[in-house]
KEBA-948915 format. One record per residue (C-alpha): residue in one letter; x, y, z negated; residue number from 1. Coordinates in steps of 0.05 Angstrom, whole numbers. Example, Ala and Ser with C-alpha at 12.3 -4.5 7.8 and 13.67 -1.06 7.14 Angstrom:
// KEBA-948915
<r: a	px: 246	py: -90	pz: -156	k: 1>
<r: s	px: 273	py: -21	pz: -143	k: 2>
END
This chain:
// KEBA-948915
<r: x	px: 0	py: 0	pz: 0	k: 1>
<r: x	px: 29	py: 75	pz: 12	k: 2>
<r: x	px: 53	py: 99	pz: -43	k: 3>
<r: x	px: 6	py: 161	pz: -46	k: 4>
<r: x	px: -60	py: 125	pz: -38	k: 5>
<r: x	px: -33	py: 86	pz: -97	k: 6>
<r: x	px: -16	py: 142	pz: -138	k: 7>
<r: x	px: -94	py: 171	pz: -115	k: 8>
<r: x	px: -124	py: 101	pz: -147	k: 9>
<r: x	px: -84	py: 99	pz: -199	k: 10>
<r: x	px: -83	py: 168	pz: -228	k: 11>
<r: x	px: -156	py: 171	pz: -208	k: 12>
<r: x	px: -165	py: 112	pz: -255	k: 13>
<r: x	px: -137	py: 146	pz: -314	k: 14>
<r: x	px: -173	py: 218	pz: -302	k: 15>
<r: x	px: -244	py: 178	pz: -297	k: 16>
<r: x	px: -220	py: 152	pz: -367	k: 17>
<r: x	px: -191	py: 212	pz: -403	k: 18>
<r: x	px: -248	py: 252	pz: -375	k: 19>
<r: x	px: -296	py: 208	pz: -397	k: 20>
<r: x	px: -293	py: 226	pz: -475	k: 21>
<r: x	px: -288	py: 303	pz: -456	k: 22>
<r: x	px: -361	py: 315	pz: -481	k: 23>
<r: x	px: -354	py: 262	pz: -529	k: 24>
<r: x	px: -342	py: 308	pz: -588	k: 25>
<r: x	px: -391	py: 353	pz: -565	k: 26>
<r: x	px: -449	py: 290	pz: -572	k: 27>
<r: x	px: -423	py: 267	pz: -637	k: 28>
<r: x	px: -435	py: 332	pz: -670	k: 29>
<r: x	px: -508	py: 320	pz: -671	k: 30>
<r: x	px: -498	py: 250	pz: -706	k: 31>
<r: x	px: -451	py: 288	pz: -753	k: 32>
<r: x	px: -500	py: 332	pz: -770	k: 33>
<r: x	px: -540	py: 281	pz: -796	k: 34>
<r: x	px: -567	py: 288	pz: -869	k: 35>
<r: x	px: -542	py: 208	pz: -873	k: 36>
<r: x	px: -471	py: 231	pz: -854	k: 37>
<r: x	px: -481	py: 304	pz: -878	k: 38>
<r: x	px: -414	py: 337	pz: -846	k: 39>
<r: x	px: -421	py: 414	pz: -851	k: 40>
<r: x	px: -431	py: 442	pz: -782	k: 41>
<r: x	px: -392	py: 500	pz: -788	k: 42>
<r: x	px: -326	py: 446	pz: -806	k: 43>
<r: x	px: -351	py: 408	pz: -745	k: 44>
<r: x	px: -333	py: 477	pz: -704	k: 45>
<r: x	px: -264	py: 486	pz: -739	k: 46>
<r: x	px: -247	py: 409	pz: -722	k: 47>
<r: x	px: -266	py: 419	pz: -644	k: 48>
<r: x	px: -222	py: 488	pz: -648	k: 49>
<r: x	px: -162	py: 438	pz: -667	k: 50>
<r: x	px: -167	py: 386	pz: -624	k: 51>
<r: x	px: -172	py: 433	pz: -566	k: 52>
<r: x	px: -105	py: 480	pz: -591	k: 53>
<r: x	px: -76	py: 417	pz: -606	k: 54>
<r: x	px: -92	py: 391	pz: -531	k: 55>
<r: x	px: -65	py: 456	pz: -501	k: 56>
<r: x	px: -3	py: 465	pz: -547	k: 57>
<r: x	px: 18	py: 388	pz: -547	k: 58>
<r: x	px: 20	py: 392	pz: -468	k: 59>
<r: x	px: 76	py: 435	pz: -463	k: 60>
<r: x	px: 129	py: 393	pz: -493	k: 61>
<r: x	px: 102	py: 327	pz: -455	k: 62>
<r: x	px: 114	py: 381	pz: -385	k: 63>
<r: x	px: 188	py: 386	pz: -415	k: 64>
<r: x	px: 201	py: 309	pz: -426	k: 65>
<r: x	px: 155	py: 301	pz: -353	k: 66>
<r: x	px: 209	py: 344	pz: -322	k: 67>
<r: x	px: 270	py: 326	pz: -355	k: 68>
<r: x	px: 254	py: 245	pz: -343	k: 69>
<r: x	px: 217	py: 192	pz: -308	k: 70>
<r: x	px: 162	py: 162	pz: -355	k: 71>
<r: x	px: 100	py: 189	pz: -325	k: 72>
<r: x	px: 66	py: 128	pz: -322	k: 73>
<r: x	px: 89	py: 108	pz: -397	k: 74>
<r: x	px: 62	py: 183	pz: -423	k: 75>
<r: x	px: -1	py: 165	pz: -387	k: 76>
<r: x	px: -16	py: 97	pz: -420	k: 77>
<r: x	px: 3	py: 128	pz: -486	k: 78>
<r: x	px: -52	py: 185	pz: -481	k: 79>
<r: x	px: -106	py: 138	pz: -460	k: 80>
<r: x	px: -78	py: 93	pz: -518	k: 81>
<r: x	px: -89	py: 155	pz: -572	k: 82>
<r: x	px: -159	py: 163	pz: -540	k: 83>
<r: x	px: -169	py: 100	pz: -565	k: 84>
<r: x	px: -151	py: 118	pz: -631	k: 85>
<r: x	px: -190	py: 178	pz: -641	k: 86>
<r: x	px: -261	py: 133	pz: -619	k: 87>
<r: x	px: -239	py: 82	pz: -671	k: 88>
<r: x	px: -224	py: 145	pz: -722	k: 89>
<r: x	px: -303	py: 176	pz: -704	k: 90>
<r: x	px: -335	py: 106	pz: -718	k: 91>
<r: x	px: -310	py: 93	pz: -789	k: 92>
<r: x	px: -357	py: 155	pz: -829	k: 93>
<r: x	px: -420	py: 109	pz: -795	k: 94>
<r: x	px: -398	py: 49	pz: -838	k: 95>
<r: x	px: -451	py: 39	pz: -887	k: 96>
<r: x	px: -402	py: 27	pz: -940	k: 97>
<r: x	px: -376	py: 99	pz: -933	k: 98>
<r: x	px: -440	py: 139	pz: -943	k: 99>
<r: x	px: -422	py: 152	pz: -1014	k: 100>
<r: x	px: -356	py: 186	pz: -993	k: 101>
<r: x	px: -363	py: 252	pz: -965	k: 102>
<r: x	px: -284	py: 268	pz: -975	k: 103>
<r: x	px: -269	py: 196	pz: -937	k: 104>
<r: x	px: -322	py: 216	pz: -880	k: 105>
<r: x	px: -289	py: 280	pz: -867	k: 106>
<r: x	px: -223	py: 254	pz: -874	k: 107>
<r: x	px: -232	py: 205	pz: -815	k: 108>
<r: x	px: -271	py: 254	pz: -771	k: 109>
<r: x	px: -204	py: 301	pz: -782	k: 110>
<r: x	px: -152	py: 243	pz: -761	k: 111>
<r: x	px: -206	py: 223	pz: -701	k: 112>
<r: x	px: -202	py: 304	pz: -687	k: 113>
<r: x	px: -125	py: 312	pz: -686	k: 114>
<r: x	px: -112	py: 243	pz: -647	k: 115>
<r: x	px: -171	py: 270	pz: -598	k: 116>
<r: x	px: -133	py: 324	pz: -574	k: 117>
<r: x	px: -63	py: 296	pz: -577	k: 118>
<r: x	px: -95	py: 246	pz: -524	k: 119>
<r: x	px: -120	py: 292	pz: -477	k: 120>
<r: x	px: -59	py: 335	pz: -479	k: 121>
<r: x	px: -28	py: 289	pz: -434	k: 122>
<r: x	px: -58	py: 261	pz: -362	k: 123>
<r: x	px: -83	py: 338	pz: -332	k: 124>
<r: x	px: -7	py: 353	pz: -321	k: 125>
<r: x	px: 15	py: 297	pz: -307	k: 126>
<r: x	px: -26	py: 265	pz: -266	k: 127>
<r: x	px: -18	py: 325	pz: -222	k: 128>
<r: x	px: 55	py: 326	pz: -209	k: 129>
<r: x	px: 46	py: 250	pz: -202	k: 130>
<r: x	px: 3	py: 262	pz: -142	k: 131>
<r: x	px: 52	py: 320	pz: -114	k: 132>
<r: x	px: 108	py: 283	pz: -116	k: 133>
<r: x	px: 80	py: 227	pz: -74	k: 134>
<r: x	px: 48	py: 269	pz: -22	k: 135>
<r: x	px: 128	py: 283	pz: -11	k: 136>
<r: x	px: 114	py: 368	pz: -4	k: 137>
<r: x	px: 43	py: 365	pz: 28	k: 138>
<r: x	px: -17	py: 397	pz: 2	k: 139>
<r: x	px: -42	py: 359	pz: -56	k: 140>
<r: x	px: -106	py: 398	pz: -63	k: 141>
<r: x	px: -150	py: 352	pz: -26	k: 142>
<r: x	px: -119	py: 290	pz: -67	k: 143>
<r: x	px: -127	py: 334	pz: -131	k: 144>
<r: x	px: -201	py: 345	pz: -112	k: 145>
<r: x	px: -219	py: 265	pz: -101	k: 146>
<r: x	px: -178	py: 248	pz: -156	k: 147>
<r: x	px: -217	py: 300	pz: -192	k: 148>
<r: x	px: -279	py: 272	pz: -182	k: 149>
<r: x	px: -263	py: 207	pz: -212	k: 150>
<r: x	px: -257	py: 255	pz: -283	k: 151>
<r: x	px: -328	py: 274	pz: -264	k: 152>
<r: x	px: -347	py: 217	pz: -263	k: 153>
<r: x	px: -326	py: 201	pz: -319	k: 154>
<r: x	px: -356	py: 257	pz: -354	k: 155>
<r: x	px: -422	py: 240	pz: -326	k: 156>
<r: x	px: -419	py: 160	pz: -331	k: 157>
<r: x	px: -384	py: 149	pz: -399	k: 158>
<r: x	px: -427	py: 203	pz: -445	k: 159>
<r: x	px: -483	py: 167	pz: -423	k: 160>
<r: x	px: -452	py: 95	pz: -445	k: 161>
<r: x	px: -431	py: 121	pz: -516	k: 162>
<r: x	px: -504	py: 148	pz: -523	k: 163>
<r: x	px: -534	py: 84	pz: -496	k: 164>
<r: x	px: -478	py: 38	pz: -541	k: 165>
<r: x	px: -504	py: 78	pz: -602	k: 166>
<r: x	px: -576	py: 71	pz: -584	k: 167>
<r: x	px: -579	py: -3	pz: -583	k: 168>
<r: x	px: -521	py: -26	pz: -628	k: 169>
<r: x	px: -515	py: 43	pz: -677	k: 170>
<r: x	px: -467	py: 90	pz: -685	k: 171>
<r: x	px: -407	py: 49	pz: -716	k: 172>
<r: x	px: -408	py: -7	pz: -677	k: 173>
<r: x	px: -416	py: 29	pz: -615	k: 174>
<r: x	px: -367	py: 70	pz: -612	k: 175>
<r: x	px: -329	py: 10	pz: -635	k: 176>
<r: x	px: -343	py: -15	pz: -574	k: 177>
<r: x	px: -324	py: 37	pz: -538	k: 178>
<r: x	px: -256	py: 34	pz: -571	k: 179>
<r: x	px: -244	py: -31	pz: -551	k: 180>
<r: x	px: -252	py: -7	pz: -485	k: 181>
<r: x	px: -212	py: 33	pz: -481	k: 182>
<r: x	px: -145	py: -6	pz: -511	k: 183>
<r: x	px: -152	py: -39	pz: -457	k: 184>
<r: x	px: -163	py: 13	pz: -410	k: 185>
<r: x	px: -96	py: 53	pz: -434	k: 186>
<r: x	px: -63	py: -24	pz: -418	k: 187>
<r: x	px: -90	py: -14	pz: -345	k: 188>
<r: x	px: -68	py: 55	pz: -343	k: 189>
<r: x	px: 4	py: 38	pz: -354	k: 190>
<r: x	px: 6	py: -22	pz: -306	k: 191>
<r: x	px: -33	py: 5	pz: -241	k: 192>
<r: x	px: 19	py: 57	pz: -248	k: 193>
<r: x	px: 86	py: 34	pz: -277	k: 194>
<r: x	px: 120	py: 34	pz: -203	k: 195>
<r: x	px: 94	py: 108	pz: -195	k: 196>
<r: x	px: 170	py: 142	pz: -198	k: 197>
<r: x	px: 197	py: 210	pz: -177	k: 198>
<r: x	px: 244	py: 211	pz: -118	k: 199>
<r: x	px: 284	py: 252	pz: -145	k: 200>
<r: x	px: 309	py: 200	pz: -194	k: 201>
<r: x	px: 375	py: 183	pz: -170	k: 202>
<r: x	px: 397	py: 263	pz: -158	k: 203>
<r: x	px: 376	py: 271	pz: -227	k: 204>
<r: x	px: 406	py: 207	pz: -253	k: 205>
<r: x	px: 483	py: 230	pz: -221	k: 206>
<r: x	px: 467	py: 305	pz: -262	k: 207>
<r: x	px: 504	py: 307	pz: -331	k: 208>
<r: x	px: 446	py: 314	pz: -384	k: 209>
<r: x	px: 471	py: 381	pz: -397	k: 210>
<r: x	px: 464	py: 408	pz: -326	k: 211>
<r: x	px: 388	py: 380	pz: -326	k: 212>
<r: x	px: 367	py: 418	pz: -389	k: 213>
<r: x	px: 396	py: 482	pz: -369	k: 214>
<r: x	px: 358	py: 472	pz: -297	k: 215>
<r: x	px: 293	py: 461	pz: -353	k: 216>
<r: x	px: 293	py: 530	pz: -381	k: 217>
<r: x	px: 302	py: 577	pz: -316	k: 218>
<r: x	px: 235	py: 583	pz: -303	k: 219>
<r: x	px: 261	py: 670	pz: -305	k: 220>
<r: x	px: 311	py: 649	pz: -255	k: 221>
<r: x	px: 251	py: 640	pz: -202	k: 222>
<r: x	px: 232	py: 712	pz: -179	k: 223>
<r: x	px: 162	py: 724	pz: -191	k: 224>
<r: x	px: 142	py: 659	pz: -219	k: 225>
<r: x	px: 140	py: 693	pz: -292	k: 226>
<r: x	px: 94	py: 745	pz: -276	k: 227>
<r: x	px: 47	py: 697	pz: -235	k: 228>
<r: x	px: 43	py: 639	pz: -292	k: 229>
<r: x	px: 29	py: 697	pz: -347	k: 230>
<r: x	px: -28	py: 731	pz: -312	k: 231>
<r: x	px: -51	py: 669	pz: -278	k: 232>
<r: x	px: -54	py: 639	pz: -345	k: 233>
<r: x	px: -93	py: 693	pz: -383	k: 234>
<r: x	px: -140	py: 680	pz: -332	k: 235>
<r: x	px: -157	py: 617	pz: -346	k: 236>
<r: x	px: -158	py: 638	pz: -420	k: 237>
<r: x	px: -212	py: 684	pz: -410	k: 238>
<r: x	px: -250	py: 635	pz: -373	k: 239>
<r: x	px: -241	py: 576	pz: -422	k: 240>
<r: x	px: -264	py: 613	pz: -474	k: 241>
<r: x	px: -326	py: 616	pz: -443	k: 242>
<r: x	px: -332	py: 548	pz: -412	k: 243>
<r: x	px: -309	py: 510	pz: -468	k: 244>
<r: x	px: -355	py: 539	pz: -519	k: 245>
<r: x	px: -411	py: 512	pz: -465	k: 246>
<r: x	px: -376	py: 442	pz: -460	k: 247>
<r: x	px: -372	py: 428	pz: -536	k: 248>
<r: x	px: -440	py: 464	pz: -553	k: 249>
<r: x	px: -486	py: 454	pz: -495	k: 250>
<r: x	px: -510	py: 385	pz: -518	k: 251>
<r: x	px: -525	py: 419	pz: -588	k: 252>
<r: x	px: -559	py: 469	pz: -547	k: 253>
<r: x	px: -599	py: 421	pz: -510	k: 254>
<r: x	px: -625	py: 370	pz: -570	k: 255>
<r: x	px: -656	py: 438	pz: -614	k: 256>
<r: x	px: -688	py: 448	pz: -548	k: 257>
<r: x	px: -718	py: 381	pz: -523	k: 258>
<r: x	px: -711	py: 355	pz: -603	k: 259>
<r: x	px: -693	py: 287	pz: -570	k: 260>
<r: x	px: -611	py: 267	pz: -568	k: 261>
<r: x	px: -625	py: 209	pz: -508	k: 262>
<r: x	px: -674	py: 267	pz: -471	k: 263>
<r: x	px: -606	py: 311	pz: -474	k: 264>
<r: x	px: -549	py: 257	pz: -457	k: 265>
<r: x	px: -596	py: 243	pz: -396	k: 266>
<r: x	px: -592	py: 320	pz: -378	k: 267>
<r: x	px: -519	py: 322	pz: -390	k: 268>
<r: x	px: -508	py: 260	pz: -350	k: 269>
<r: x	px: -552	py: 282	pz: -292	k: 270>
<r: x	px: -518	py: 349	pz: -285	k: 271>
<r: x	px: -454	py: 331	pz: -290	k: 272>
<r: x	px: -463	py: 287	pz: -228	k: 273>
<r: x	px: -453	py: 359	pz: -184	k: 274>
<r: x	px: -374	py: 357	pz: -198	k: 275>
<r: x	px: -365	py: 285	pz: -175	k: 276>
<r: x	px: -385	py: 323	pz: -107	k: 277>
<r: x	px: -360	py: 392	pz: -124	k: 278>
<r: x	px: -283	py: 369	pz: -135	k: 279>
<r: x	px: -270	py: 348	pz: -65	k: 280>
<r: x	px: -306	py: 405	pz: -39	k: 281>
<r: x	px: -260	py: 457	pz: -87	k: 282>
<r: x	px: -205	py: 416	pz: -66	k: 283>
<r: x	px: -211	py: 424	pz: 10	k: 284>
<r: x	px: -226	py: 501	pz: -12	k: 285>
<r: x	px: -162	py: 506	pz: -39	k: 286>
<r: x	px: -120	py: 480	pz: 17	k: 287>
<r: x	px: -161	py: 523	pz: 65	k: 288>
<r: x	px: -166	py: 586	pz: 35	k: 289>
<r: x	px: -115	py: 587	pz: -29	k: 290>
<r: x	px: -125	py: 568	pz: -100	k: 291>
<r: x	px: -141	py: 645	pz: -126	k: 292>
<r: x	px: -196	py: 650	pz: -78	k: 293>
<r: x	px: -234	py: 587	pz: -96	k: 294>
<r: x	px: -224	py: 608	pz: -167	k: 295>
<r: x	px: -253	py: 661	pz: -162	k: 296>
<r: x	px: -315	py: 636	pz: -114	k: 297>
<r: x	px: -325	py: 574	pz: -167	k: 298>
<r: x	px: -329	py: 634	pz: -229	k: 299>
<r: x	px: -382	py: 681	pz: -189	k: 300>
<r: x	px: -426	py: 615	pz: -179	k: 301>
<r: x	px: -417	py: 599	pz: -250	k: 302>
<r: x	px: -429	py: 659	pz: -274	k: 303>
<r: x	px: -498	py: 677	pz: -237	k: 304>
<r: x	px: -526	py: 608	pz: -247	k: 305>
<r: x	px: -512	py: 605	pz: -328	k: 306>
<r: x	px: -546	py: 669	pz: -337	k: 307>
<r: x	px: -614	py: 650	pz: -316	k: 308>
<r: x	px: -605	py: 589	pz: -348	k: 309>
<r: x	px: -593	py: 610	pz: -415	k: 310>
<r: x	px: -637	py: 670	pz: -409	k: 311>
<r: x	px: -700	py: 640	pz: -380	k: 312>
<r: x	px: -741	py: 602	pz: -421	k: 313>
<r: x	px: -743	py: 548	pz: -366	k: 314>
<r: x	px: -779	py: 483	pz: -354	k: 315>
<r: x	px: -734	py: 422	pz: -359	k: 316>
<r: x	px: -728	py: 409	pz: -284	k: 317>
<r: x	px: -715	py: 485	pz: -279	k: 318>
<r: x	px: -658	py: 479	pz: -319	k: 319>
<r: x	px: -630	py: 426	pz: -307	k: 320>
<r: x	px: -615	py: 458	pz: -224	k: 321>
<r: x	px: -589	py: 510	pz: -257	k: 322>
<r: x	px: -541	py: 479	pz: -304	k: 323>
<r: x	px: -530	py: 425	pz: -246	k: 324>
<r: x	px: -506	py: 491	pz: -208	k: 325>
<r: x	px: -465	py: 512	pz: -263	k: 326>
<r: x	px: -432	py: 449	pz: -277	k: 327>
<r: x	px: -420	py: 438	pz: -201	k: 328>
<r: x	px: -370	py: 503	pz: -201	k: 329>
<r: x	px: -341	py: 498	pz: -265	k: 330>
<r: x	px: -326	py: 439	pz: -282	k: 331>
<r: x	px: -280	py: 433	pz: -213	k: 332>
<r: x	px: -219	py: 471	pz: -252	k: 333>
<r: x	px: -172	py: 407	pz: -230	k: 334>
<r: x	px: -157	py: 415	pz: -158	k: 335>
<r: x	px: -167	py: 491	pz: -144	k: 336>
<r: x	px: -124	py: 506	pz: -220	k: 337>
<r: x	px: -67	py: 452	pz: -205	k: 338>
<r: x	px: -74	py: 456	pz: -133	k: 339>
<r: x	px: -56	py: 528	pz: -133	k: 340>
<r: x	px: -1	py: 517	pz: -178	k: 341>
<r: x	px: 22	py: 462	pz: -126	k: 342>
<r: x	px: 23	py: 515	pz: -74	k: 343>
<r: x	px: 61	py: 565	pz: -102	k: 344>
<r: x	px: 108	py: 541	pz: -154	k: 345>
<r: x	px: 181	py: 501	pz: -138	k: 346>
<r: x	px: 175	py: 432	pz: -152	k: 347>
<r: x	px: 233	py: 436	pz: -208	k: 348>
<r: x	px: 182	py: 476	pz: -258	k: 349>
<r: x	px: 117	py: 436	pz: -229	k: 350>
<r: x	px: 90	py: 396	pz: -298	k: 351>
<r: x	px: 116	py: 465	pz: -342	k: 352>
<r: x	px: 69	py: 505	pz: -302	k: 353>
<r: x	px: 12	py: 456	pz: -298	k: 354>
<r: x	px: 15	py: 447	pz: -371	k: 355>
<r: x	px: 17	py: 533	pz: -373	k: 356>
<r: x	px: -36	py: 541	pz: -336	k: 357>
<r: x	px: -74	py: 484	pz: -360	k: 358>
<r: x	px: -63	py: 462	pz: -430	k: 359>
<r: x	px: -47	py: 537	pz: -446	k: 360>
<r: x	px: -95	py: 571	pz: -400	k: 361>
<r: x	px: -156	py: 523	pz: -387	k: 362>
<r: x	px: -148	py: 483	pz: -458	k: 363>
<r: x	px: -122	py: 519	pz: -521	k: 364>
<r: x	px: -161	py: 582	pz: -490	k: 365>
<r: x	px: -210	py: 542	pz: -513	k: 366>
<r: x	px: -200	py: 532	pz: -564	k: 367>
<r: x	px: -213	py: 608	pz: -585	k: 368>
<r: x	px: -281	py: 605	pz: -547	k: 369>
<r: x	px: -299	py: 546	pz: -590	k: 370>
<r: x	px: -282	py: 581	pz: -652	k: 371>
<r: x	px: -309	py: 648	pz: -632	k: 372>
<r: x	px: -373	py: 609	pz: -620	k: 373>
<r: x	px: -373	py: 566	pz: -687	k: 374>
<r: x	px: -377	py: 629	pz: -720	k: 375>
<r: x	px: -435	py: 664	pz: -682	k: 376>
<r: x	px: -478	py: 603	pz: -691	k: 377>
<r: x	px: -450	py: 574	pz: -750	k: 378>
<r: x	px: -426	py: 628	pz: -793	k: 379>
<r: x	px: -474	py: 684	pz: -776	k: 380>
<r: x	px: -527	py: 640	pz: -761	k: 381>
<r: x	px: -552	py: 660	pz: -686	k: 382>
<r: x	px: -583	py: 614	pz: -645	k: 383>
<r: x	px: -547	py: 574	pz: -591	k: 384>
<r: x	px: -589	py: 621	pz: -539	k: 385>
<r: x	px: -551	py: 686	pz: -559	k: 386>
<r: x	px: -492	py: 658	pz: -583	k: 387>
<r: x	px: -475	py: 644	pz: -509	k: 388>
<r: x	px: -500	py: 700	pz: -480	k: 389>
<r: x	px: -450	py: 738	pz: -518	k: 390>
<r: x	px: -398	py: 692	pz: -498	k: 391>
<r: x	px: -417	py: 713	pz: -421	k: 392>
<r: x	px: -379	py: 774	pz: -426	k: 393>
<r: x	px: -318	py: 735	pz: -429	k: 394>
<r: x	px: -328	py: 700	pz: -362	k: 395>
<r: x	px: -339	py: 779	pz: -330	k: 396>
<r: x	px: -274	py: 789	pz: -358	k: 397>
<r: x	px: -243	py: 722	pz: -321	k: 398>
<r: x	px: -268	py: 744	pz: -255	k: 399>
<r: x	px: -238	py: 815	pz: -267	k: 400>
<r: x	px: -179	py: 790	pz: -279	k: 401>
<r: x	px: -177	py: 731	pz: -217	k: 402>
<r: x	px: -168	py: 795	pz: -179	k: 403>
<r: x	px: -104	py: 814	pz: -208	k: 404>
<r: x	px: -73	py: 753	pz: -189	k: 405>
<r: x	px: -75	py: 764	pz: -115	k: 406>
<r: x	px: -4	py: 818	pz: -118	k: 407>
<r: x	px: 31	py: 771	pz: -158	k: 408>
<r: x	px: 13	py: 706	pz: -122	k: 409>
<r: x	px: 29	py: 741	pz: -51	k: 410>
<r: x	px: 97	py: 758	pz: -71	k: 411>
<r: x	px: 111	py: 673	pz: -79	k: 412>
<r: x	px: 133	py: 632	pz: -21	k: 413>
<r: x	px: 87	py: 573	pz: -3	k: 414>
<r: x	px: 112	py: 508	pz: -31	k: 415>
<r: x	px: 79	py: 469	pz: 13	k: 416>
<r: x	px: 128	py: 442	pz: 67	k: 417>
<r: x	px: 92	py: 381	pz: 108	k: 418>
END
């Protein structure tokens, strides 16, 4: 088999895994809530805000050992493996035997938090650069966009199989189920992509170790490549913090509507269908027309379909087209975020910039929306509804600032060389 189509499978595999617990958190607030389990929903807030800073801060030094070696594959398997973890963590406050112990239940939700984000920190970038490197200097926007849609469907597919698991079997066992699944799914990870190795490995291999970590911390030695990743990257900050506060509370949003959690997973599930077509599409955007531009079109269609959504006091079917619209342009961040950075930065800083612009940018800017929101719905006590339209300000202030990147991205040479 080529070696990129094998590298598309592959890494397509592990995104439609690591995806696939994104709005896992987000469900298992609700049950959380619970007066059985009785976890304070403000604390429930503070514990998304650190698995999401911990998923954007963690991914910078896994860019730095991405670079400086050759053990994608092995980082891979290893974030699918703590994704494992982290399901196993969230199962143990439903065991019967803990429901006198608060301190235990909270303890466990904490470690299943902190192991959450430490697991996601890890495929975005990397599975990236493992897709650029084997396209050997072509466009990987198109690949990034399929591949992309295999996290959709994750998103979609898997939420609706923890919901379903929990339904039939209850909460502990499962997600203990789905924990088992996924052991062996980080197992499958690692082998459908062990033989997935930068060229570049024998120039590297006849560099003194010395020479290589020096060539790791020039990013400033790139002309314009500074200036590009910083406003690039506050971006994606500004947008996050809107988009991520919708990810983690939108289910919460949806069950005090509809007052019925399988009614809302089936919402969720349904929407979230739109980016298993909208990633390809974004993709072959990108390559046609330039990652700022597709940004930008994917955050106006965002932003004028969320707005009547959470304003209107629609019908279900109503809302769910509009969310379905909204979720069809945002959630499509993969291909037109990395695939932009593919076009425009040098392959020697390729997994430091993804992880910039993604775990920095698109993740631990999350993690402020997430706690700005906690606090307006939580701690001041305002509904859901006006909690995020005051968070809509902040995706104005993304699209404002998509703008400014077009100077600084013009003034970089296309990477793309085949």
């Amino acid at each position: 088999m080529r070696n990129d189509l094998k590298a598309l499978m592959s890494t397509s595999f592990a995104h439609f895994s690591n995806d696939g617990v994104f709005f896992l958190f987000s469900t298992l607030i609700v049950y959380f809530e619970a007066p059985d389990i009785g976890i304070n929903a403000l604390f429930l807030g503070y514990f998304a805000v650190i698995y999401t800073f911990i998923a954007g801060i963690l991914s910078i030094p896994i860019g730095r050992i991405s670079d400086g070696n050759d053990r994608d594959p092995e980082l891979m398997g290893i974030g699918i493996l703590l994704l494992a973890v982290s399901i196993l963590f969230f199962s143990i406050p439903f065991i019967p035997s803990l429901s006198s112990s608060v301190t235990d239940r909270y303890i466990f939700v904490i470690l299943g938090a902190f192991t959450l984000g430490s697991g996601q920190a890890f495929y975005h970038p990397l599975g990236a650069d493992i897709l650029r490197y084997s396209l050997r200097g072509k466009d990987s926007s198109v690949f990034l966009g399929i591949n992309g849609s295999m996290g959709s469907a994750g998103r979609a597919l898997i939420i609706s199989v923890a919901i379903l698991l929990i339904a039939i079997y209850g909460a502990f066992e499962g997600l203990l189920f789905l924990a088992s699944a996924y052991f062996v799914i980080a197992l499958l990870v690692y082998v459908s992509s062990r033989s997935l190795r930068k060229p570049e490995k024998v120039i590297l291999s006849q560099q003194s170790f010395e020479e290589k970590k020096q060539k790791a911390r020039k990013i400033r030695s790139f002309p314009g490549v500074s200036g590009f990743l910083i406003v690039l990257t506050l971006t994606l900050v500004t947008r996050s913090i809107f988009q991520m506060s919708v990810a983690l509370y939108i289910f919460s949003f949806l069950d005090s509507v509809y007052k019925n959690a399988v009614l809302s997973a089936y919402f969720l599930s349904i929407a979230l269908i739109t980016p298993i077509v909208g990633q390809p599409i974004f993709g072959y955007i990108t390559k046609r027309i330039g990652g700022n531009s597709t940004l930008l079109i994917a955050g106006l269609i965002s932003l004028v379909s969320f707005i009547p959504f959470i304003i209107l006091d629609l019908q279900y079917i109503d809302a769910l087209i509009l969310f379905s619209i909204y979720a069809f342009a945002a959630f499509t961040g993969f291909p037109s975020i990395l695939g932009f950075v593919g076009q425009k930065i040098p392959r020697e800083l390729s997994t430091r910039a993804n992880t910039w612009t993604w775990g920095v940018g698109n993740t631990a800017g999350g993690a402020v929306g997430i706690l700005i929101f906690t606090l307006l719905s939580k701690y001041m006590n305002y509904s859901y509804r006006l909690s995020f339209e005051l968070m809509i300000p902040f995706m104005i202030l993304s699209i404002l600032l998509n703008l400014l990147v077009y100077p600084f991205s013009s003034r970089l040479e296309s990477q793309i060389t085949a």
